[in-house]
C-alpha positions in Angstrom: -39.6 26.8 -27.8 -37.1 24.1 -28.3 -38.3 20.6 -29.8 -37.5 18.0 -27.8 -34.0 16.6 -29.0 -33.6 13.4 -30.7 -30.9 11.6 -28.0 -29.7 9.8 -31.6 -26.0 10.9 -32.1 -24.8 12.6 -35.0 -21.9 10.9 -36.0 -21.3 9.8 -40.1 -21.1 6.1 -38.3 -23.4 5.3 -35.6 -22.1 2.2 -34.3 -18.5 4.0 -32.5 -21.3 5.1 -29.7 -21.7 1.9 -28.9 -18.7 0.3 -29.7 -17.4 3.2 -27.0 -19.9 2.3 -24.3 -19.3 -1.3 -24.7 -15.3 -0.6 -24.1 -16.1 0.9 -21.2 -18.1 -2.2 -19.8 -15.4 -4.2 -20.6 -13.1 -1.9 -18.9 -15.3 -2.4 -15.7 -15.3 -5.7 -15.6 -12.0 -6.4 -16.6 -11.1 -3.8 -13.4 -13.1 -5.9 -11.0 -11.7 -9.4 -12.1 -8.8 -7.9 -11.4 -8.9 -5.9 -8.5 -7.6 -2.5 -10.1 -9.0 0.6 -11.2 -10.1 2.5 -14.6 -8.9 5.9 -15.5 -11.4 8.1 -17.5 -12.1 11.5 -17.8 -14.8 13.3 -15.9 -15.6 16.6 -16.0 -12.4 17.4 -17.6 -10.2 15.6 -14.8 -9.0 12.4 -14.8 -10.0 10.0 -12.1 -10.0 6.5 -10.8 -12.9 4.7 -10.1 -12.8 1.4 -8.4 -15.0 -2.0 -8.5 -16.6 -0.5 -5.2 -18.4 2.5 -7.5 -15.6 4.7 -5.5 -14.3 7.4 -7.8 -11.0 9.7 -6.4 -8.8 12.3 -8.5 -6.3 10.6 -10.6 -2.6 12.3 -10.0 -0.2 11.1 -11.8 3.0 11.8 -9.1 2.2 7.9 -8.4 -0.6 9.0 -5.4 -4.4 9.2 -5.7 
């Protein structure tokens, strides 16, 4: 059987994981001050996801 895992990344410097998350935030609230979107990657496809918590495939011909 398999130990539980330690969720503790494994990274030489600890701190990006949160430096990354904390982007992220910003990037969310930034996006709703704003009225826009975020791009990100999910699931290995970009998207958009919008202040409203809607998410729809990113395509990059200029529609979504």
């Amino acid at each position: 059987m398999l130990k539980q895992q330690n969720n503790e990344s494994k990274r030489k410097y600890g701190w990006i994981d949160k430096w990354a998350k904390m982007t992220g935030e910003r990037a969310r609230i930034d996006a709703k001050a704003n009225k826009t979107y975020i791009i990100y990657e999910k699931n290995g496809k970009l998207v958009k996801e919008y202040p409203n918590g809607k998410i729809s495939p990113f395509n990059n011909d200029g529609e979504s």
